[in-house]
N, C-alpha and C positions, 0 to 999 in steps of 0.2 A: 416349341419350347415355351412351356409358359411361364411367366415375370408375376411375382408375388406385388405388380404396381401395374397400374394403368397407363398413365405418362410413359411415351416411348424416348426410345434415346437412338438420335441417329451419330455416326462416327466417320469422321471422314479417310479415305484411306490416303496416303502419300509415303515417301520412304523406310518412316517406321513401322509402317504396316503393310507390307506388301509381300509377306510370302502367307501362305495355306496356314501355318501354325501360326502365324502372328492372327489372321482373321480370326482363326475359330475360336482364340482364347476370348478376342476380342466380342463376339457372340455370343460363349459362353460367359461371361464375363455381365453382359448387358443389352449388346448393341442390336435393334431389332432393323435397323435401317444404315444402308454403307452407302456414301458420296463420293462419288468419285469428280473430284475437281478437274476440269477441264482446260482449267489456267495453266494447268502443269504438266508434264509428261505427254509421249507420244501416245497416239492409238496404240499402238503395241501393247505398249505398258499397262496401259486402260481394258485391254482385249484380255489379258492374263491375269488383274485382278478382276475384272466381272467373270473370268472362266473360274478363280479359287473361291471366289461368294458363292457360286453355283455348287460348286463339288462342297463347298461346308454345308451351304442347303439341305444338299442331298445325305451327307454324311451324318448330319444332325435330325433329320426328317424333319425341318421348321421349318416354313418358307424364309424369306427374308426379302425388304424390299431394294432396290439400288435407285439411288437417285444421280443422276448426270447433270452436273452445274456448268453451265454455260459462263463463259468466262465474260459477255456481252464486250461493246466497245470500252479500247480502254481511250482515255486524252493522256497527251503526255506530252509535254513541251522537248525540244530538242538537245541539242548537247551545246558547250560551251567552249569555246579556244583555250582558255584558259585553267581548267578544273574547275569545281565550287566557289561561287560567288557571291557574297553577302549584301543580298538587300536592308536598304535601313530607311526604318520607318519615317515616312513623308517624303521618300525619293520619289521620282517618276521612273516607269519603268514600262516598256512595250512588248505589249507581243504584237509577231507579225510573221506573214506566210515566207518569209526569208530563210532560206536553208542556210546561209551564213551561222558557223560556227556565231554562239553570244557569246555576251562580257557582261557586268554589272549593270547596264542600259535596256537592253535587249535582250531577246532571244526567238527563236523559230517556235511557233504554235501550228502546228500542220494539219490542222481543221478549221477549214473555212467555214464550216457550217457551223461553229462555235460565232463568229465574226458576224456571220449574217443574223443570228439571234441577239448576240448583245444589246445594249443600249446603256447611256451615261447613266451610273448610279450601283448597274450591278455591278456581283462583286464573282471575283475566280479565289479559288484557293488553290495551293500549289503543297503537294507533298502531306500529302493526308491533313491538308488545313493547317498545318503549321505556318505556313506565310498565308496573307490573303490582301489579294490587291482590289482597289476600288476604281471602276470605268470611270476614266474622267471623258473620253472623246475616243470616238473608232468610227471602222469605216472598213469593207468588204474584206480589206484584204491588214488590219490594224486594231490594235486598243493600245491606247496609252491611260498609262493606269497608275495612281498611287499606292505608294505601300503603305495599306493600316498595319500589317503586322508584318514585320521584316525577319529575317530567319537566313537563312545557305539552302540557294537555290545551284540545283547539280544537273547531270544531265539524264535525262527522260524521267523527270522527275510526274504522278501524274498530277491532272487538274480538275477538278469540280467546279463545277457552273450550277449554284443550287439556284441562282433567282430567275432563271427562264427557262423553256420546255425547248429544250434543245429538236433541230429538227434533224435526229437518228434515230434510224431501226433499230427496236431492241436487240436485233441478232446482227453481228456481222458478216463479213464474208466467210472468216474463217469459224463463226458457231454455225455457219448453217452446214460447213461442210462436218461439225463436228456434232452436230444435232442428227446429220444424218447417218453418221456410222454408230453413234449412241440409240439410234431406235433400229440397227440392223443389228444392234448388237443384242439387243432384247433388255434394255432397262425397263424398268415401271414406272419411272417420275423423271420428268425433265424441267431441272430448274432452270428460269430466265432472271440475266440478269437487266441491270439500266433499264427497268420499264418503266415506261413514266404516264403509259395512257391503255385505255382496255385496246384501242387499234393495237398493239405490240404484241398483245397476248392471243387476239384472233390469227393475227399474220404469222403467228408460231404456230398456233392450232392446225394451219392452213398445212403447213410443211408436216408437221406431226402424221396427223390425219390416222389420229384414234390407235394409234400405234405403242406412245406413253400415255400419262396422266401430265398435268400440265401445272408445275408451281411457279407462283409469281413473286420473287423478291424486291421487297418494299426497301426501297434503302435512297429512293429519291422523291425530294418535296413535293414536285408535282406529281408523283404515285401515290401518294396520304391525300391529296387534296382531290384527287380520282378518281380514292381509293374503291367504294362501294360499285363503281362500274367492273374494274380493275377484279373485283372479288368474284361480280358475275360471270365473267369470262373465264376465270382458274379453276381450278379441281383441289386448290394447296395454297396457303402463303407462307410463305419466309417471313419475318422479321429482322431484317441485316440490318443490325443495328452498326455495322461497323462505319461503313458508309453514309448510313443517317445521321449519324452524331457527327459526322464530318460536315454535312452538307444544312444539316441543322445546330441549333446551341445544346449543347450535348443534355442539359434538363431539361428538355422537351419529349427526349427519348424516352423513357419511363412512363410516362403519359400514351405518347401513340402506342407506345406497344401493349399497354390496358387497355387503349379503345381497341385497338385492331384485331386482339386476340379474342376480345366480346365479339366484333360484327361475324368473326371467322365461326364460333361457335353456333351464333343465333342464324347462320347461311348452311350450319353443318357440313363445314367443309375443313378439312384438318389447316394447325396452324404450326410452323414449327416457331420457338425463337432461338435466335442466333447470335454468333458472334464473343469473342471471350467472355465465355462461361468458368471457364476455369484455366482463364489464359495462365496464372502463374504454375499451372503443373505442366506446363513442355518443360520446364527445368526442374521443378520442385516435385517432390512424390505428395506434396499435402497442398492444399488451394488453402488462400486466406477464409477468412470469417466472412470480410465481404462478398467474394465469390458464394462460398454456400448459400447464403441469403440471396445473391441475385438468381441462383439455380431454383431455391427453394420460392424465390416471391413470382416467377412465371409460370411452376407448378400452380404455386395458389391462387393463380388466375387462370387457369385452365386450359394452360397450353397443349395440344395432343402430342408436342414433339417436344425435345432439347439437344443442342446441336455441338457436337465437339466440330474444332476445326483444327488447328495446327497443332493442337493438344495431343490428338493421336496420330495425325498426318505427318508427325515431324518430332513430336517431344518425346524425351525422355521414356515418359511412363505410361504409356497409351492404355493399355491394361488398367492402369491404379485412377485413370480419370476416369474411365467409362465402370468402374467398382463405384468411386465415390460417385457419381451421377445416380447409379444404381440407389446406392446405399440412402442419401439423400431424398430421392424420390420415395421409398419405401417408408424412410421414418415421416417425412411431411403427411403423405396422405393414411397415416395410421390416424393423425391428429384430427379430433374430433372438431377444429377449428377448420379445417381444410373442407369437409364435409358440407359443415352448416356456411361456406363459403359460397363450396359450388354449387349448392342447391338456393342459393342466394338469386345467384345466375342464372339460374334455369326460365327462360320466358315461356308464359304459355300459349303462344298463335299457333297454329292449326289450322290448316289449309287443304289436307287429303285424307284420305284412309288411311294412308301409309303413316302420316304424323297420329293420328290417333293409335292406331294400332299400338306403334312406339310408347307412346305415350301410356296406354294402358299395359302395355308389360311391363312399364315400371313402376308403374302404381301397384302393379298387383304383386310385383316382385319385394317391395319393399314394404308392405303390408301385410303381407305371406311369410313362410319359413321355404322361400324358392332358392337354391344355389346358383341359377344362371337363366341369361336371358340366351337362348338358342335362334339364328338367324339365318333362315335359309336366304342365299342372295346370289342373283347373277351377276348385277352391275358393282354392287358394293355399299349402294343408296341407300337400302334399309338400317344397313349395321353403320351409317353413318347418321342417321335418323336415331337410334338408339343410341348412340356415342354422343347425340347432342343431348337429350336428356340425362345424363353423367349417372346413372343408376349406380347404387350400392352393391350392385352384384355384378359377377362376369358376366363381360358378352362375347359369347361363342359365335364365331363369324364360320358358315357352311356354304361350301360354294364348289364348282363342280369346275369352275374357272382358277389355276393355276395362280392366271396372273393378278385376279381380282384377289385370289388371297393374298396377295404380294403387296399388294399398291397399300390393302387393308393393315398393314405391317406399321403405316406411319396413323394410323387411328385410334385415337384415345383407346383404352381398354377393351382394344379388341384382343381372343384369341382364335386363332385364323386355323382354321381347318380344312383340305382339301376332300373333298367326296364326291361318290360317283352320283353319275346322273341322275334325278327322282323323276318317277312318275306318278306316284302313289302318295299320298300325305303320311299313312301312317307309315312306311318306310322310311321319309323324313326322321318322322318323330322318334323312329327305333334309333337311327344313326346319330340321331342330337343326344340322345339316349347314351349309347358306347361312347362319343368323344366326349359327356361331362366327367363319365366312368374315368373313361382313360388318362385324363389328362388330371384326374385328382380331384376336382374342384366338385365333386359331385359321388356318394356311393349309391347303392341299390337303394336303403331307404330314402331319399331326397325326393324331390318334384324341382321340377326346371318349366320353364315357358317358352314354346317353341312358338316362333311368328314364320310364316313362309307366305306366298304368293300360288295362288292357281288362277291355270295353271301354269305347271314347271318354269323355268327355264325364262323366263319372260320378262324383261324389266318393266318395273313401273307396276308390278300386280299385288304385292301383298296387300294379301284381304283376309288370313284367318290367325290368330291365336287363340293355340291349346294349353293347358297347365297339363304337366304330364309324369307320371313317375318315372325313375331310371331303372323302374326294375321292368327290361321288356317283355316279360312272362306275363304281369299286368296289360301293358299296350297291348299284346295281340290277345289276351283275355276281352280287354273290355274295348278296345275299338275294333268297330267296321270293318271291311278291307276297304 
């Protein structure tokens, strides 16, 4: 199905979207990419929406990609004898491994491994950062702490520990049992959550094992300060800004997610961002002004993703968010400011064939009167090499791998095309030839630029680009066999 935008739009599924007809509208609608949250709902549940993304797949003939978000460790202090209790600013207040129902003094923190990282000065926050207490003195199994911001502390409220690198595995017990029925279930993308170092994301690759593609959500301090190893080890980054603003001063946020969505571009590797985007439509059919502008200023930093979460998981108007996202996107990048933006961004290093290659289709594409950059690929690599140069024109992703057109779903400006196997270049060239046809973007009189690899089949080969007409009565006139 191809999007009159390049910027994709992923949608997360949850109670407001969980039958067949809620999806497809949702597809039809925008969505090139469905999440399934892992925080919520049984396998069951999970097993029966990635079965109806398949059947609309199918029913639509457009791949689509699913991404499986790992719910990582949650912290959460314990419950209280009393109900909600009101800390006040400059009380003293403890946690500690005591299963003893708290009161106003106290309360049970049931990770020691929080206990063994502390030290006097740092700081916890409780409850999405609404309270946040300062370590005066602790000790293995204790912190007594004051309150710089006091609030109504309840039970299993959670907690952030943003000033030291807490020592947990990105995955817990219950993501890895849920990592592994998400890659038997045949997603394409598996997000991790709580990563804080590239070890977290080799030791998921480890269990993976080449089965999904592997996104890293940024949503803790020492993940940004990492971050560049953190990026070498991913396939994908998130930007959870929901988390980061918790764990950081929330105008910081704005900033890492300009750096981070440039390092993800110049690594050519997709980036989504996150987090209420258009949080006031689960209730409203219309997002404020500031919403638009936050959807519209991470377009114009050249995000390859944007991320619905309980907007369509849960709100109201799941349909009318993933329209305006749509709608939003389309008018941003008509703007001739958006343009002279991303070409702003464009670095020019160069390191293989493969970058030049890229690189000269888009020079030739954009100095030409070519409709499309055509991209035969096994792994996904090349069309993710030409998505980092941001071309003016389509990029036709050709691939004979199912799933790589799948994973390619969250790729800036790709459209993903499934094809049988090549042996032959100018066969290539014919079939790049019928899908610019097919899909619109392209008639008989045009020229396109076809980049492929020989030979077939092979990652890591592309070596040739042809400029080619779409009328293939031409191709087999004037080329070879």
């Amino acid at each position: 199905m191809k999007r009159d935008r390049n910027v994709k739009i992923v949608a997360t599924l949850g109670p407001a979207s969980s039958t067949y007809e809620m999806i497809r509208k949702l597809h039809e609608a925008g969505a090139d990419v469905f999440r399934l949250n892992m925080s919520h709902g049984t396998h069951e549940e999970q097993a029966e929406r990635h079965a109806m993304i398949r059947k609309v797949e199918k029913d639509t003939d457009s791949p689509i990609a699913i991404l499986a978000d790992m719910q990582g460790p949650k912290l959460r202090v314990g419950t209280f004898a009393n109900g909600p209790q009101e800390l006040e600013q400059e009380a003293m207040f403890r946690l500690d491994l005591d299963k003893t129902p708290g009161d106003a003094t106290r309360v049970c923190l049931p990770h020691p491994e929080i206990f063994a990282a502390l030290e006097p000065g740092s700081h916890l926050l409780v409850n999405d950062g609404k309270i946040r207490l300062r370590v005066k003195d602790c000790g293995e199994d204790y912190a007594d702490c004051t309150v710089v911001t006091g609030g109504t502390i309840s039970d299993r409220k959670g907690v952030n520990v943003p000033d030291v690198v807490l020592p947990l595995a990105a995955l817990s017990d219950k993501d890895r049992k849920d990592l592994e029925f998400a890659c038997q279930l045949g997603v394409d993308w598996v997000a991790l959550s709580f990563v804080q170092r590239a070890k977290d994301v080799w030791e998921a690759r480890d269990l993976i094992d080449g089965r999904a593609a592997v996104l890293s959500k940024i949503e803790k301090p020492a993940a940004v300060t990492d971050f560049d190893e953190i990026l070498d080890a991913s396939d994908a980054i998130m930007v959870a800004r929901g988390d980061l603003g918790v764990e950081l001063p929330v105008q910081n946020v704005p900033v890492i997610q300009k750096r981070l969505v440039k390092k993800c571009r110049a690594a050519a590797k997709p980036v989504i961002v996150a987090t209420q985007m258009l949080e006031s439509m689960i209730e409203s059919p219309m997002p404020t002004r500031a919403e638009i502008s936050d959807v519209s200023n991470a377009i114009y930093e050249g995000a390859d993703a944007i991320m619905l979460s309980a907007e369509s998981a849960a709100g109201d108007y799941p349909v009318e968010a993933v329209t305006m996202m749509d709608h939003v996107a389309i008018e941003v990048e008509s703007d001739p400011t958006y343009t002279d933006v991303i070409e702003a961004g464009r670095k020019a290093e160069r390191h293989s064939i493969a970058d030049g290659i890229v690189a000269a289709a888009r020079e030739i594409a954009e100095t030409t009167d070519i409709k499309a950059i055509c991209c035969y690929t096994s792994s996904g690599t090349t069309v993710s090499l030409t998505a980092r140069e941001r071309p003016r024109v389509q990029i036709i992703a050709m691939t004979s791998e199912r799933r790589t057109a799948r994973r390619l779903c969250l790729t800036w400006g790709t459209y993903c095309v499934v094809t049988g196997e090549m042996s032959r270049f100018k066969q290539a060239v014919v079939n790049a030839a019928r899908a610019a046809r097919a899909s619109g973007i392209a008639n008989e009189t045009d020229l396109i630029v076809v980049t492929a690899g020989v030979p077939f089949n092979v990652p890591g080969t592309t070596n040739i680009l042809r400029v080619a007409p779409c009328d293939e009565r031409l191709i087999y006139s004037t080329d070879p066999e």
